[in-house]
C-alpha positions as CSV (number, residue, x, y, z in Angstrom):
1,X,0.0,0.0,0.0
2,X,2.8,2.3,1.1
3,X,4.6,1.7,-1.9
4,X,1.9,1.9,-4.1
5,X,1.5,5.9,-2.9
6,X,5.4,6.5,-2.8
7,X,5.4,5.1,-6.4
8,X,8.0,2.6,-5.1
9,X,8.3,-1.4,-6.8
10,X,9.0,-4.3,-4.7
11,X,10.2,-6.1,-8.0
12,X,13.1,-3.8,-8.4
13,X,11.8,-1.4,-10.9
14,X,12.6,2.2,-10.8
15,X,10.8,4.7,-8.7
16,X,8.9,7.3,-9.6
17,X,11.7,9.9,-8.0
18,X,14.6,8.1,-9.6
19,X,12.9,8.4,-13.2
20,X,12.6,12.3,-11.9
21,X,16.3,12.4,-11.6
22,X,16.7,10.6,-14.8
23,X,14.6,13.5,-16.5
24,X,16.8,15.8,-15.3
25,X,20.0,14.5,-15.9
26,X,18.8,13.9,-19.8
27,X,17.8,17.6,-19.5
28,X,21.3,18.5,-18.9
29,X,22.6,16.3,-21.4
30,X,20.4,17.6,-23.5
31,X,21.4,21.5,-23.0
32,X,25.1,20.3,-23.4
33,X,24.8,18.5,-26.1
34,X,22.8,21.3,-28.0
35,X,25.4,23.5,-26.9
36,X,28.1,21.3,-28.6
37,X,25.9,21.1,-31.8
38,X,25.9,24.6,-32.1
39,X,29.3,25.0,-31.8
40,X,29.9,22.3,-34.1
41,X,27.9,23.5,-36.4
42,X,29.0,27.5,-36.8
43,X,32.7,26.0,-36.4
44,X,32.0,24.0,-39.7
45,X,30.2,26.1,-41.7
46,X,33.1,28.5,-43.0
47,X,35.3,25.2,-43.3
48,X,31.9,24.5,-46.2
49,X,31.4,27.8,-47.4
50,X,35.3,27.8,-48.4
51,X,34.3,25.3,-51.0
52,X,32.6,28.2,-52.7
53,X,35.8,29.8,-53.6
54,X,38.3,27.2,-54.4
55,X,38.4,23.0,-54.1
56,X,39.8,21.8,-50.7
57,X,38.7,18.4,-49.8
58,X,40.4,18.6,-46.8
59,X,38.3,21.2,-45.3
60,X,35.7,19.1,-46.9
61,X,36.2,16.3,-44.7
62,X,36.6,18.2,-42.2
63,X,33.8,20.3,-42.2
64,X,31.6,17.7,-43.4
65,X,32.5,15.9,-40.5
66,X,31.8,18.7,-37.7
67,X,28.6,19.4,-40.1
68,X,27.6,16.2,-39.2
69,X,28.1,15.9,-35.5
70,X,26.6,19.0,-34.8
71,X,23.7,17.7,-36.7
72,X,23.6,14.6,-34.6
73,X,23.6,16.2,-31.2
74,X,20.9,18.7,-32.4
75,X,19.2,15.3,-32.9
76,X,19.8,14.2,-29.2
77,X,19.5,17.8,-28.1
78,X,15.6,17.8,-30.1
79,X,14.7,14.2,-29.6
80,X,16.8,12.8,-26.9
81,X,14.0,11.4,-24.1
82,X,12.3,9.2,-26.5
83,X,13.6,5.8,-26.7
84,X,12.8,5.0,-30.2
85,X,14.8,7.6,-31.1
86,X,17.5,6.8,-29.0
87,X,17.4,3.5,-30.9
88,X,17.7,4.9,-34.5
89,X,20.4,7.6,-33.1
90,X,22.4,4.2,-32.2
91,X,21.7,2.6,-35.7
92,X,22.8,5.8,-37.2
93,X,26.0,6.1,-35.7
94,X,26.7,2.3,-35.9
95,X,26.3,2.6,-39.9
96,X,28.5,5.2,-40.0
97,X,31.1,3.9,-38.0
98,X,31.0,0.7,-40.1
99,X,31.2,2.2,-43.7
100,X,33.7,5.0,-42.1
101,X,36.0,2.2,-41.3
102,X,35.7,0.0,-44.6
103,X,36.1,3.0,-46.5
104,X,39.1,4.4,-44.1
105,X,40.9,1.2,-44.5
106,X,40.1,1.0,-48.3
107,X,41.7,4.3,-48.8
108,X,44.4,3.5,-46.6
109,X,45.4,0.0,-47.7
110,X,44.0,0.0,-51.1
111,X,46.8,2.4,-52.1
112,X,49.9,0.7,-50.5
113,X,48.9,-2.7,-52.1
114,X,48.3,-1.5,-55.4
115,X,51.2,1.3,-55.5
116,X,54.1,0.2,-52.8
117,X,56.3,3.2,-54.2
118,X,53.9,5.7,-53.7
119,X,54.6,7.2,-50.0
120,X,51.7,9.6,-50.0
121,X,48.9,6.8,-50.7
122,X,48.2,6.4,-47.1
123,X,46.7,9.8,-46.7
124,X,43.8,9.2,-48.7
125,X,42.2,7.1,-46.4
126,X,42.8,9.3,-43.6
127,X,41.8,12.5,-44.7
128,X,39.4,11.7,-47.4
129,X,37.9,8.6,-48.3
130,X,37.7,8.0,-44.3
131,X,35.7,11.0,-43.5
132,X,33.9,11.2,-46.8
133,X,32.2,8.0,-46.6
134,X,31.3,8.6,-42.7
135,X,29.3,11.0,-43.2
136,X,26.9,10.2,-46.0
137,X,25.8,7.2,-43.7
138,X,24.7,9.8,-41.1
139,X,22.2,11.9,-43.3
140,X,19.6,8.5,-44.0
């Protein structure tokens, strides 16, 4: 009866003050990680808007890439306390991470197998094909 009123389980479940603090706590993280976004977000813009005036694939990548995160934790910052979305941010980021590192290592070893001489094939992988493919998987 008394737990019934508190909002307490017997079986172990949470209680109704600990999901409080859980609210609050994704609040927070929710504030920071829009925060982050944001920052993210005007920190990669000019890297993007530099494409405008001359071809730079590494700002590319990198911009892409910051475009992308701050996207994501706007996501999480928007969306965050619902658990199906929790699920598809996980899916997300899992698909990227995957095609990120078959593309990463296809840029990276693709180029010292198929030209041993060439001492500058490495860098592909890490500054292009590496980001470039990562992000792509983030926008589905």
């Amino acid at each position: 009866m008394v737990s019934a009123v508190l909002g307490l389980s017997v079986l172990g479940y949470t209680t109704d003050i600990a999901r409080g603090r859980l609210r609050s706590h994704m609040l927070v993280a929710r504030i920071i990680a829009g925060v982050i976004g944001a920052l993210a977000v005007i920190k990669a813009l000019p890297l993007l808007a530099a494409l405008y005036f001359r071809w730079d694939p590494i700002a590319l990548s990198i911009g892409g890439v910051l475009f992308l995160v701050g996207l994501f934790v706007f996501w999480f910052a928007l969306f965050g306390n619902d658990a199906n979305e929790r699920v598809h941010m996980k899916r997300t980021l899992l698909a990227g991470l995957v095609v990120g590192v078959v593309s990463f290592l296809a840029g990276f070893v693709g180029p010292i197998i198929l030209r041993p001489d060439s001492n500058q094939g490495p860098l592909l992988g890490i500054f292009i094909t590496g980001p470039a493919r990562a992000t792509p998987p983030g926008t589905w």
